[in-house]
C-alpha positions as CSV (number, residue, x, y, z in Angstrom):
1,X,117.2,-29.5,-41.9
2,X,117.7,-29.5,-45.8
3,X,116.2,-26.6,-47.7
4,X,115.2,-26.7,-51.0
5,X,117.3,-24.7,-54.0
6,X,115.4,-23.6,-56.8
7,X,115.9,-26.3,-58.6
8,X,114.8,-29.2,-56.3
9,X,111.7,-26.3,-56.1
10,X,111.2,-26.4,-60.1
11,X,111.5,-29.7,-60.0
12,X,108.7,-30.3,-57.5
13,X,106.4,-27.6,-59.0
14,X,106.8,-28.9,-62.9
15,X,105.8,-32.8,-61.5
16,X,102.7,-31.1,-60.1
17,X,102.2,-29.3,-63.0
18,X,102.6,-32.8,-65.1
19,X,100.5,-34.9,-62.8
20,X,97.4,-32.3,-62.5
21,X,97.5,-32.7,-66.8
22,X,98.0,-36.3,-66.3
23,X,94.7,-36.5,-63.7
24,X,92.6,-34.6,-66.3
25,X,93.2,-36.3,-69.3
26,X,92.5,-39.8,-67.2
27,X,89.1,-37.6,-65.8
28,X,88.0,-36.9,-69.7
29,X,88.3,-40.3,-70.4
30,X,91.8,-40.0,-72.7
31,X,94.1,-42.0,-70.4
32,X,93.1,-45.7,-70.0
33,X,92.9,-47.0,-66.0
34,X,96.0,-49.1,-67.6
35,X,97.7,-46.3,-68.8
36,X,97.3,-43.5,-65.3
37,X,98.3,-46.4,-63.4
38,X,102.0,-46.1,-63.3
39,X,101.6,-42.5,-63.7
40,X,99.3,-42.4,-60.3
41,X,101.3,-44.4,-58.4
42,X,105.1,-42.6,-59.2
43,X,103.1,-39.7,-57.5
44,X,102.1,-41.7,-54.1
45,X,98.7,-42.5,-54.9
46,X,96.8,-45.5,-54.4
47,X,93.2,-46.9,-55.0
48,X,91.7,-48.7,-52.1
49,X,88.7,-50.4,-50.3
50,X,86.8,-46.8,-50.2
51,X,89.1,-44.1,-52.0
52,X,92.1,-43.6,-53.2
53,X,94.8,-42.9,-50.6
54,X,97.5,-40.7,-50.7
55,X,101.5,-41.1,-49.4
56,X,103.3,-38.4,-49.1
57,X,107.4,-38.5,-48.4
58,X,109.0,-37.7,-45.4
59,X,112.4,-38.2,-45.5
60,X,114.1,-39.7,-43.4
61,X,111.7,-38.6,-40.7
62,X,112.4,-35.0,-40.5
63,X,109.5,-32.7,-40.8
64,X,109.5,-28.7,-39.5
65,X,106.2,-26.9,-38.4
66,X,105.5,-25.3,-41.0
67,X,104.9,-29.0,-43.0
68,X,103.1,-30.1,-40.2
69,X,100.5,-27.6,-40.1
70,X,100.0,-28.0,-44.1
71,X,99.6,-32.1,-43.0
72,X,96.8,-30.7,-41.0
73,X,95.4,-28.1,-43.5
74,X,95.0,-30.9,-45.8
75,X,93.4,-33.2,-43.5
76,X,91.0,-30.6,-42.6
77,X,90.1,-29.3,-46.4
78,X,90.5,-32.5,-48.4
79,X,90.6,-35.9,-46.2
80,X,87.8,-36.3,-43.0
81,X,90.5,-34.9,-40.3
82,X,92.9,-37.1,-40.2
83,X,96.4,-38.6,-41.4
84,X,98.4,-41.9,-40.6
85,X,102.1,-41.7,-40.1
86,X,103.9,-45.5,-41.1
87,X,106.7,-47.5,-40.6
88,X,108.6,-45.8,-43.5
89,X,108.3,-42.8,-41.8
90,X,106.1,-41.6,-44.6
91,X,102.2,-39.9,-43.9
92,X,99.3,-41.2,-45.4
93,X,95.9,-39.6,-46.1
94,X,93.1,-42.6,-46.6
95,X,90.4,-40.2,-48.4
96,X,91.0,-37.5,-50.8
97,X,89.4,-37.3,-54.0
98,X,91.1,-37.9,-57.1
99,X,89.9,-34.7,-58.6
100,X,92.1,-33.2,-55.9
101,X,94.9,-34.7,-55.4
102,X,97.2,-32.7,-58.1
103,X,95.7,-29.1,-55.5
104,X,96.9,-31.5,-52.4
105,X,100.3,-31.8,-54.5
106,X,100.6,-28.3,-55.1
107,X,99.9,-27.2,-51.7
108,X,102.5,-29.8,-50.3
109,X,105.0,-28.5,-53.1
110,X,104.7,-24.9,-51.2
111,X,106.3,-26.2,-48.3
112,X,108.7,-28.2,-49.6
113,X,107.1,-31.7,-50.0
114,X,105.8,-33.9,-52.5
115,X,104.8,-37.7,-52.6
116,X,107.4,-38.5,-56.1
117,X,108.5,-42.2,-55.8
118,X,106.4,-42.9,-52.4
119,X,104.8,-46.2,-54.3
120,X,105.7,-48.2,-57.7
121,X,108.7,-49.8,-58.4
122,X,111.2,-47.3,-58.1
123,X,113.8,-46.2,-55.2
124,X,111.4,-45.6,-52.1
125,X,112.1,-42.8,-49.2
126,X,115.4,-43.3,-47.7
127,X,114.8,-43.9,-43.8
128,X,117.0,-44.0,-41.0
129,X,117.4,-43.1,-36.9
130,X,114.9,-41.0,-35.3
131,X,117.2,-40.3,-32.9
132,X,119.8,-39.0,-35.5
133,X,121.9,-36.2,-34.3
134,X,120.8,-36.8,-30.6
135,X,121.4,-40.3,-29.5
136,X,124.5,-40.6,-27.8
137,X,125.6,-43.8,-29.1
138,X,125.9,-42.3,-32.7
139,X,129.5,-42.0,-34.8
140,X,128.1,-39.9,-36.9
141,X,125.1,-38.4,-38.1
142,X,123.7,-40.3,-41.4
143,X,121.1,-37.4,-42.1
144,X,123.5,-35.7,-44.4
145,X,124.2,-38.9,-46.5
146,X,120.4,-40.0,-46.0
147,X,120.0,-36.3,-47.9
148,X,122.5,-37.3,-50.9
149,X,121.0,-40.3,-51.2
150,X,117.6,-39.0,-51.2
151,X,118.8,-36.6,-54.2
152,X,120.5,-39.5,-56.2
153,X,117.1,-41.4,-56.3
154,X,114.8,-38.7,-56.9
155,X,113.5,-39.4,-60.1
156,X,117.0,-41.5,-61.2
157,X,116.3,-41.9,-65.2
158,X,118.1,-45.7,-65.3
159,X,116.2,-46.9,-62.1
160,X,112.6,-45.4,-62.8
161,X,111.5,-48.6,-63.8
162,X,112.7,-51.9,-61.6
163,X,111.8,-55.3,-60.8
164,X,110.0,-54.1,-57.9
165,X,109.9,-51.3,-55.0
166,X,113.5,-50.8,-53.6
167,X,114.5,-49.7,-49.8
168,X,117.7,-48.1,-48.3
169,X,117.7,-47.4,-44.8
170,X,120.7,-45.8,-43.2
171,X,122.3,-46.0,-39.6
172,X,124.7,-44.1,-37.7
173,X,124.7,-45.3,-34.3
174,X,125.9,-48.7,-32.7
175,X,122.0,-49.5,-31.9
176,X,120.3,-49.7,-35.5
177,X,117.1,-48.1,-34.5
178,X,116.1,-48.2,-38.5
179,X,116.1,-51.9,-39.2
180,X,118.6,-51.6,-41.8
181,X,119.1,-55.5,-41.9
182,X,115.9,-55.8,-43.6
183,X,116.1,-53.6,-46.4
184,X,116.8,-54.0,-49.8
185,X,120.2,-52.1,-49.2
186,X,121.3,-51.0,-45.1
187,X,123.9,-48.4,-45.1
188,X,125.5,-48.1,-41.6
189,X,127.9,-45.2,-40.6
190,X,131.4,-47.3,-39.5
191,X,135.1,-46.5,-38.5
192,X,138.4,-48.8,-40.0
193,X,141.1,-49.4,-37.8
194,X,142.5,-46.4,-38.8
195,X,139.9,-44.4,-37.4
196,X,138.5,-43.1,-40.6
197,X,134.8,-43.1,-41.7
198,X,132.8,-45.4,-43.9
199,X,130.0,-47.4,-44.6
200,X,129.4,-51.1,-44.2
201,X,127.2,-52.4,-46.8
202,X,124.2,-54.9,-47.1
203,X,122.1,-56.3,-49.4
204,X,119.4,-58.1,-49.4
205,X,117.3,-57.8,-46.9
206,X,113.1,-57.9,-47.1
207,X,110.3,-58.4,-45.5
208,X,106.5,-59.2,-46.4
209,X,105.8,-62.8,-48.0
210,X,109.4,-63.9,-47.7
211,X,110.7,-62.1,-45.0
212,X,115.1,-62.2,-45.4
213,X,117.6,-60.7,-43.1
214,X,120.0,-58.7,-45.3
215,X,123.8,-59.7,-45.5
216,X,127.2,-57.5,-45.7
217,X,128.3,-57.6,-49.2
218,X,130.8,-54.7,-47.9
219,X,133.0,-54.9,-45.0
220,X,133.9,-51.2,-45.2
221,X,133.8,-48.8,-48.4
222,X,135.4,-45.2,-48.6
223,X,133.0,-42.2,-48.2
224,X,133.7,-40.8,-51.3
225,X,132.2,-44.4,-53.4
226,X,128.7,-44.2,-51.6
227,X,126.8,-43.3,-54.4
228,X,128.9,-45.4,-56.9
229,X,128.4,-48.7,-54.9
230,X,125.4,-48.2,-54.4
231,X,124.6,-47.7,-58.1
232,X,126.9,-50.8,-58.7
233,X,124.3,-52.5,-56.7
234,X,121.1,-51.4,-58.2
235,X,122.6,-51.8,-61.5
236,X,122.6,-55.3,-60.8
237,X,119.5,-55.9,-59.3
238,X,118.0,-54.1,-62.9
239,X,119.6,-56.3,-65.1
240,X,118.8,-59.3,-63.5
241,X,116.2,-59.2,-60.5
242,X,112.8,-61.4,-61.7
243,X,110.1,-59.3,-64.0
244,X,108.4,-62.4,-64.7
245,X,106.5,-62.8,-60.9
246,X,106.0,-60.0,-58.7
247,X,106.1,-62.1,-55.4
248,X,109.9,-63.8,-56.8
249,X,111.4,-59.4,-58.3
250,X,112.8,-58.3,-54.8
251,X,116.5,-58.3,-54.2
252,X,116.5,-60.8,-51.6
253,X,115.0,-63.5,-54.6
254,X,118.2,-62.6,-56.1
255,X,120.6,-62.7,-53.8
256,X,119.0,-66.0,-52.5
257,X,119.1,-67.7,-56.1
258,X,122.5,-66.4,-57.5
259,X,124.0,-66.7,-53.9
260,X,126.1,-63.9,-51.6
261,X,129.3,-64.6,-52.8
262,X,128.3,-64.7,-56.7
263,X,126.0,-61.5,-56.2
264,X,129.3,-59.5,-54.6
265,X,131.3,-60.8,-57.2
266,X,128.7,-59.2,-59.8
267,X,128.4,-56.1,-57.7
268,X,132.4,-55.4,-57.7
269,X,132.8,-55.8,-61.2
270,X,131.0,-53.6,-62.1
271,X,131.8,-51.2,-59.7
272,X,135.5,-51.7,-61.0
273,X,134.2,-49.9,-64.2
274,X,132.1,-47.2,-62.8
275,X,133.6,-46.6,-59.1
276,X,135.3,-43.0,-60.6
277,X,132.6,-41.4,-62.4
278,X,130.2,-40.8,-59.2
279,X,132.4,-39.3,-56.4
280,X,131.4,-38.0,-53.7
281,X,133.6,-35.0,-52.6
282,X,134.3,-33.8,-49.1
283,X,133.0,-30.9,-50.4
284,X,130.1,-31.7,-51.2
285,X,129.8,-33.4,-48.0
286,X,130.3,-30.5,-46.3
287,X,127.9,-28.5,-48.3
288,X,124.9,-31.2,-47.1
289,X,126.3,-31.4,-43.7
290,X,126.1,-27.6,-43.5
291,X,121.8,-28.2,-43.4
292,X,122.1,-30.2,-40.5
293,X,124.3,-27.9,-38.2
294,X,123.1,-27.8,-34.4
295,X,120.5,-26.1,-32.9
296,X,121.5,-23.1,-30.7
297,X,121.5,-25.1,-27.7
298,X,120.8,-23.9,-24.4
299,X,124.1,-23.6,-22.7
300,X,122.7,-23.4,-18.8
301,X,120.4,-26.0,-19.7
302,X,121.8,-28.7,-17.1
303,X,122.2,-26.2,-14.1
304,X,117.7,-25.9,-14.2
305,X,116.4,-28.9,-11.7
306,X,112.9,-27.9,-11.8
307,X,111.8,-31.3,-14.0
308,X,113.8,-33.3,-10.7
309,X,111.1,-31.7,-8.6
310,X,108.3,-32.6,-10.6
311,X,109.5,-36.0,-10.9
312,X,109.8,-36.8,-7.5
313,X,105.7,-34.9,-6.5
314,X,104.3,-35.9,-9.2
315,X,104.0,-39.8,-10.6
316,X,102.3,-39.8,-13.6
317,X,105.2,-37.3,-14.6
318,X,107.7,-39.8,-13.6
319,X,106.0,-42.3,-15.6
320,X,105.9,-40.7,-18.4
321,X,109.3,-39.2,-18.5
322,X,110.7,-43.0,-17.8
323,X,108.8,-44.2,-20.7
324,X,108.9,-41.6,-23.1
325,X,111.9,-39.6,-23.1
326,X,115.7,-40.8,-24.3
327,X,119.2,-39.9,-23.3
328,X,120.3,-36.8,-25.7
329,X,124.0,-36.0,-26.1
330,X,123.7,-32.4,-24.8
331,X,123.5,-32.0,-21.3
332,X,120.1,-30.8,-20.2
333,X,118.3,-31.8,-22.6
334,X,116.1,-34.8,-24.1
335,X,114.3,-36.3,-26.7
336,X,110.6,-36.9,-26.2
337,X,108.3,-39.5,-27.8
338,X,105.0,-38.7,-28.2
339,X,102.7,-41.5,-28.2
340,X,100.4,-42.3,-31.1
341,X,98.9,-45.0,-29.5
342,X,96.4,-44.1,-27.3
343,X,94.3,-47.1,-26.3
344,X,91.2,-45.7,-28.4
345,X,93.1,-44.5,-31.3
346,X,94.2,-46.5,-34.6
347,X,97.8,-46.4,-34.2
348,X,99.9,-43.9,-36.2
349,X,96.5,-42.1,-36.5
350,X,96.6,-38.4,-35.9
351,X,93.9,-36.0,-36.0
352,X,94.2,-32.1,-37.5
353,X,94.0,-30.8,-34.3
354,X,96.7,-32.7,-32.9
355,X,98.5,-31.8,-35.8
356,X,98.5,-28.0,-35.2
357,X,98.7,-28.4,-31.6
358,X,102.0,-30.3,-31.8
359,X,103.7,-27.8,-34.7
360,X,102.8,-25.3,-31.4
361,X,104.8,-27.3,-29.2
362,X,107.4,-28.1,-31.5
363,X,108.1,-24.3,-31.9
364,X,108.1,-23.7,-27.9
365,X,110.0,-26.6,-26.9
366,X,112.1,-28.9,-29.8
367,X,113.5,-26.0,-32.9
368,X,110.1,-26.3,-34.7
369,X,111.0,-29.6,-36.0
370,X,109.3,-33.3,-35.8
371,X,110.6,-36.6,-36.4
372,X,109.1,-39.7,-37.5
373,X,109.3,-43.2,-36.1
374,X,109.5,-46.4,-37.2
375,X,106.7,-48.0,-35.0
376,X,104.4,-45.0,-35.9
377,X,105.4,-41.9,-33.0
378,X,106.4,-39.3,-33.6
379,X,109.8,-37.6,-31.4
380,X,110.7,-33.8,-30.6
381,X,114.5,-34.4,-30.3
382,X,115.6,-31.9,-28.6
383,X,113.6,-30.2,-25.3
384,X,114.8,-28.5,-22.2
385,X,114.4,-30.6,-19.0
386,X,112.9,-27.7,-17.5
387,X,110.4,-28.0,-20.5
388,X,109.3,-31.3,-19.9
389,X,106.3,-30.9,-17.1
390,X,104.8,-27.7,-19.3
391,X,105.5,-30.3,-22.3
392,X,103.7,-33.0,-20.3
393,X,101.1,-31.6,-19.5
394,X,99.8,-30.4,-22.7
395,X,100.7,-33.6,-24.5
396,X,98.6,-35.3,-22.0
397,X,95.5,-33.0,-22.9
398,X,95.7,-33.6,-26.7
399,X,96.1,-37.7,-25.6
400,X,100.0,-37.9,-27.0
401,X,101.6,-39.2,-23.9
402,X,100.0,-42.2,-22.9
403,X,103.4,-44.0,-21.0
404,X,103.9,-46.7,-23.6
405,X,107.0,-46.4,-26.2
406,X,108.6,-49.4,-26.5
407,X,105.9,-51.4,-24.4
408,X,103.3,-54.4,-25.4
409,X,100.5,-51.5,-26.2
410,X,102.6,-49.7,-28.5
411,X,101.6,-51.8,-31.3
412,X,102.8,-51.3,-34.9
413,X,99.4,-52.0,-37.0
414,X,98.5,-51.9,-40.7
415,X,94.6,-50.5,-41.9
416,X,94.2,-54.1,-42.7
417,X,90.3,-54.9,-44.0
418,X,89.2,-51.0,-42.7
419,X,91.2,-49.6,-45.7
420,X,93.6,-51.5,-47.8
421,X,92.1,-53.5,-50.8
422,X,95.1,-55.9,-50.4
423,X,93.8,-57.0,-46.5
424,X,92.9,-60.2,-45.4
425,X,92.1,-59.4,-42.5
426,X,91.0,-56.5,-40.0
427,X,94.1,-55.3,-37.8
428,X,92.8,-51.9,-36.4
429,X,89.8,-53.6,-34.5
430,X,92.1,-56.7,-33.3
431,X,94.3,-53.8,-32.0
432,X,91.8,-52.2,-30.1
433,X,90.4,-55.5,-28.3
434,X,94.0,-55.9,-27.0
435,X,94.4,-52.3,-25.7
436,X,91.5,-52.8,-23.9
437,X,92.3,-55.9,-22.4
438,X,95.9,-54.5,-21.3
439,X,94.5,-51.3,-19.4
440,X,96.5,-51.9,-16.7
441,X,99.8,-49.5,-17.1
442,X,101.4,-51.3,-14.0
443,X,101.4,-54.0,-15.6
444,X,102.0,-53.3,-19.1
445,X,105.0,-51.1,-17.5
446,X,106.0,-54.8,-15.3
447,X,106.2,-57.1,-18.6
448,X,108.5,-54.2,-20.1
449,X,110.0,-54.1,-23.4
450,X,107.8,-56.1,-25.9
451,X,107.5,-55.2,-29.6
452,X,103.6,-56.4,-30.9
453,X,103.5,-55.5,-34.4
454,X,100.4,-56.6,-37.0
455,X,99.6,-57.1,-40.5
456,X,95.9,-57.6,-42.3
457,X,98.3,-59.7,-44.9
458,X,101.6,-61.5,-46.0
459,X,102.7,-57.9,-47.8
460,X,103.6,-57.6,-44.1
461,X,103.3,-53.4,-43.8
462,X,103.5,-53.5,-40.0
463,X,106.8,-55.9,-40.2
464,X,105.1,-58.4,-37.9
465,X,107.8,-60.9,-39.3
466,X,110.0,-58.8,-36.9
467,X,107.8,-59.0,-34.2
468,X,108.6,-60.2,-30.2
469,X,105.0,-61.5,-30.8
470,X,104.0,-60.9,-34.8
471,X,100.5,-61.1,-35.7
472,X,99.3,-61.5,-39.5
473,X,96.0,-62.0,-40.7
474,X,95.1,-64.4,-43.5
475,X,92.3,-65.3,-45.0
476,X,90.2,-69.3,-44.4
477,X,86.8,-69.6,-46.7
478,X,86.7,-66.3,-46.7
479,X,86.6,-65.7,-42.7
480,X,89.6,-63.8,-40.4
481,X,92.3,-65.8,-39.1
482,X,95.3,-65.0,-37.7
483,X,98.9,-66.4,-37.6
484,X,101.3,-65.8,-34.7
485,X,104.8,-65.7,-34.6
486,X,107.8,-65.0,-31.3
487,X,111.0,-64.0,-31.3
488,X,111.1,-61.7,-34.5
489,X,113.7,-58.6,-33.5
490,X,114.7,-55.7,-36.1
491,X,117.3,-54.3,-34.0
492,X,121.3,-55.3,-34.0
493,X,120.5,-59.3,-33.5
494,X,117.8,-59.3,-36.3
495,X,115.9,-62.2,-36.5
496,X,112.2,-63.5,-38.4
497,X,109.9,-64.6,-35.3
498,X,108.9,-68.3,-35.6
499,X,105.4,-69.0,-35.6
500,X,103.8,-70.3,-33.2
501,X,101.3,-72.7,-34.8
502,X,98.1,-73.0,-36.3
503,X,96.1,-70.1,-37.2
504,X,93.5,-68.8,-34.6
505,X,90.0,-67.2,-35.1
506,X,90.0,-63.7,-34.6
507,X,87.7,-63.9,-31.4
508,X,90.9,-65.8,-30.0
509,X,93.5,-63.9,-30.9
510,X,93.3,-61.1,-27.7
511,X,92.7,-63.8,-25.4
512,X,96.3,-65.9,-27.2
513,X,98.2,-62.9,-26.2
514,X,97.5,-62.6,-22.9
515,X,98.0,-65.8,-22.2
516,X,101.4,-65.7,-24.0
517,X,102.1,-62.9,-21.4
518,X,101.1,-64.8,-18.2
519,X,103.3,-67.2,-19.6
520,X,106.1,-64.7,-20.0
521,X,105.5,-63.4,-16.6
522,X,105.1,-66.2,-14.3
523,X,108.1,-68.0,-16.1
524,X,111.0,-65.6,-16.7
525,X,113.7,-65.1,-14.7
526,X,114.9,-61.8,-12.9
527,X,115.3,-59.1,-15.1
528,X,114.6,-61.3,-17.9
529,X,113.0,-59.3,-21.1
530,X,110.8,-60.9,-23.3
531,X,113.0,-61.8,-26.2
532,X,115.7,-62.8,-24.1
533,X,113.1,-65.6,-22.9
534,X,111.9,-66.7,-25.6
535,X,116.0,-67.4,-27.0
536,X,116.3,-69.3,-23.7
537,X,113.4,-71.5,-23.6
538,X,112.0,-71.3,-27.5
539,X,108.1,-70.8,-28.4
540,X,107.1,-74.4,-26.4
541,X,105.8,-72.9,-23.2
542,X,103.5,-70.1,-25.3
543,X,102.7,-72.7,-27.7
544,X,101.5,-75.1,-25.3
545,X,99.3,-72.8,-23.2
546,X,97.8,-70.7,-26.3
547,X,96.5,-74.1,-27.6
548,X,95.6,-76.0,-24.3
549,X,92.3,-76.2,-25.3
550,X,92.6,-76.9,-29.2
């Protein structure tokens, strides 16, 4: 994991230092709201519904212990005991005081973190796998150039100001696990036919109102020209992305209107004049890579067969091990999900007590390090097998293993109308009338892999574009309605879901997706996942039965 030097450390500290001054002067009545709000918002913080809410980088995912617990200090002293991981892999507090917020910076600055660039229109927290490292379909790890990149955009002078918010997401595995086709720039990790590494490039991509799968502007570029194409590329977008409308100042509007071709044409010229002066050396490489070195695995680890014994006397251990555990690349060992989507929990919700609880577990059993998910879990990457029951078992008392990554109840969802000024409509409560209408894990567990994801509005925070079944509120007379789409997928075969028809009243919408899962079940052939059924027969089937009595 990276550590800070002293003067990422300095530069952390001073922007503390320059926001508390900024948050006074605005207190005394010196700044106008005009004027503190850029300067709010390049430090991660928000006004909404109720109180201003705070985001807080986490990048790419990786967070140790010792952050954790400060995530739950915080929650404790200056929020009501709670924080919300998102699909940026980012943590979000929903009620600190203004007055407070430079003393939350400072305290997150003392462990290395800070919430610089989490919001405005500026380069956003580089993402990627939360399996990095781990997964064993991966060429490489991208956490060491998710690290350089993260350093190149940290407060990049030419780039502070753009058209709009900007996303890179990077992928280093043959599954893209970090939806890098719908980002404003996807990086992933590839080999030439020589067998050397590289990137393939893509811009483009975007979701919330006009939701665009990205495109490859870059077959295959040389490791050293990372940072120079990708500067080449935002250079671009800055000259002549749209300032005149906010909804039209995202890449993907210009990509669309100048056209693929003409916007890699732009993009290599004027790489041609800068590709030299922003190298990237092996050594420097190496130097990154050096932060990410392995963890001083467990050598005997395979030869322990206790967990095979628990699996086979206990079931609700085999369950959960099926449903919540991955493949790692070392032999003995796994990567555990842990669940933030217990059926009477906002999802992505944790509370202070969890918080501290898991930084305990994390030092026992995964190197005292966390990673975050894109659909709002959180992942210790790398446990013992013979860890797992003990592991188990306490996740199961502090209600982080209910058996359901990757299933219909493991819903992305936005705050929606309970938080966010922006909403349309509620998502939280919506989300919580399905859970309890799916409480049958059996079955749940039968339908199998099924992606749910929901939005209070068409900014589209819980990518329900991207959706097997996407749900987005909107707004009729001033009443809840919601849209819903099938067959959206952000994994290799990305693809926007296609809705379904007219909007329903809220009171329908629990009662719309279970029907679209008897519909699912009683007509899909053997072994037959969702999305595969809904490429083979289209939405007509759901569509006809959702509406049957419209």
């Amino acid at each position: 994991m990276y550590q800070y030097n002293e003067i990422d450390q300095k530069l952390v500290d001073e922007r503390v230092a320059q926001f508390r001054r900024q948050t006074e002067r605005f207190l005394k009545g010196e700044l106008s709201e005009d004027q503190f709000r850029p300067l709010r918002l390049r430090n991660g913080l928000y006004i909404q519904t109720h109180a201003p809410m705070l985001r807080i980088a986490g990048p790419y995912g990786l967070l140790n212990t010792k952050q954790f617990r400060m995530l739950a200090h915080i929650a404790r002293k200056y929020d009501k005991g709670y924080c919300h991981f998102t699909t940026r892999q980012n943590i979000q507090f929903n009620w600190p005081k203004l007055e407070a917020v430079p003393d939350i910076l400072a305290d997150l600055a003392s462990v290395q973190m800070h919430a610089i660039q989490t919001s405005g229109n500026c380069m956003r927290n580089t993402t990627s796998d939360h399996l990095a490292g781990v997964c064993v379909d991966e060429i490489e790890d991208p956490r060491p150039y998710c690290e350089i990149i993260r350093q190149w955009t940290t407060l990049h002078p030419e780039f502070d100001y753009l058209p709009r918010k900007f996303k890179i997401a990077v992928s280093g595995s043959l599954n893209d696990r970090a939806a890098t086709q719908l980002h404003d720039i996807g990086v992933h990790i590839v080999k030439n036919e020589a067998g050397d590494l590289g990137f393939r490039i893509l811009a483009g991509g975007g979701l919330g109102r006009t939701p665009v799968i990205g495109q490859v502007i870059k077959p295959y570029l040389e490791r050293k020209y990372l940072l120079s194409y990708l500067e080449a590329i935002l250079r671009i977008y800055n000259l002549y992305g749209r300032r005149d409308n906010k909804y039209k100042a995202r890449i993907k509007i210009l990509v669309r209107e100048t056209g693929i071709e003409e916007f890699t044409r732009q993009v290599e010229e004027e790489w041609s004049h800068t590709k030299d002066t922003l190298i990237l050396t092996d050594e420097r490489i190496a130097a990154i890579k050096a932060h990410f070195a392995l963890p001083p695995y467990d050598k005997d680890a395979a030869s322990n067969t206790r967990f095979a014994t628990h699996q086979a006397t206990n079931p609700a251990f085999a369950t959960w091990y099926k449903h919540n555990t991955a493949d790692h690349k070392v032999a003995g060992y796994r990567a555990v999900f842990l669940s933030l989507k217990a059926p009477d929990v906002p999802p992505g919700d944790m509370t202070d007590t969890q918080l501290d609880a898991v930084a305990d577990l994390s030092d026992l059993y995964s190197f005292s390090q966390i990673r975050v998910t894109h659909r709002q879990n959180l992942v210790f990457a790398d446990v013992r097998q013979a860890d797992l029951f003990p592991l188990w078992q306490q996740l199961d008392q502090l209600k982080l293993a209910t058996p359901n990554i990757g299933t219909v109840t493991d819903m992305i969802c936005c705050p929606g109308l309970d938080f966010c000024s922006l909403a349309n409509a509620s998502s939280i409560g919506v989300a919580k009338e399905i859970n309890e209408a799916l409480d049958d894990m059996d079955y749940i567990h039968d339908i199998g892999e099924l992606k749910v994801n929901m939005s209070g509005c068409m900014n589209g925070c819980a990518h329900q574009s991207v959706g097997h079944i996407g749900i987005l509120g909107v707004d009729k007379k001033g009443t809840e309605w919601y849209q819903l789409t099938l067959g959206g997928s952000s994994d290799n075969e990305a693809a926007i879901g296609e809705r379904l028809g007219p909007a329903i009243a809220k009171d329908e919408v629990t009662n719309a997706i279970t029907t679209i899962l008897d519909v699912y079940v009683k007509q899909r052939q053997e072994e037959e996942s969702f999305l595969d059924m809904v490429k083979r027969v289209g939405i007509e089937p759901f569509k006809d039965q959702v509406y049957a009595n419209h």
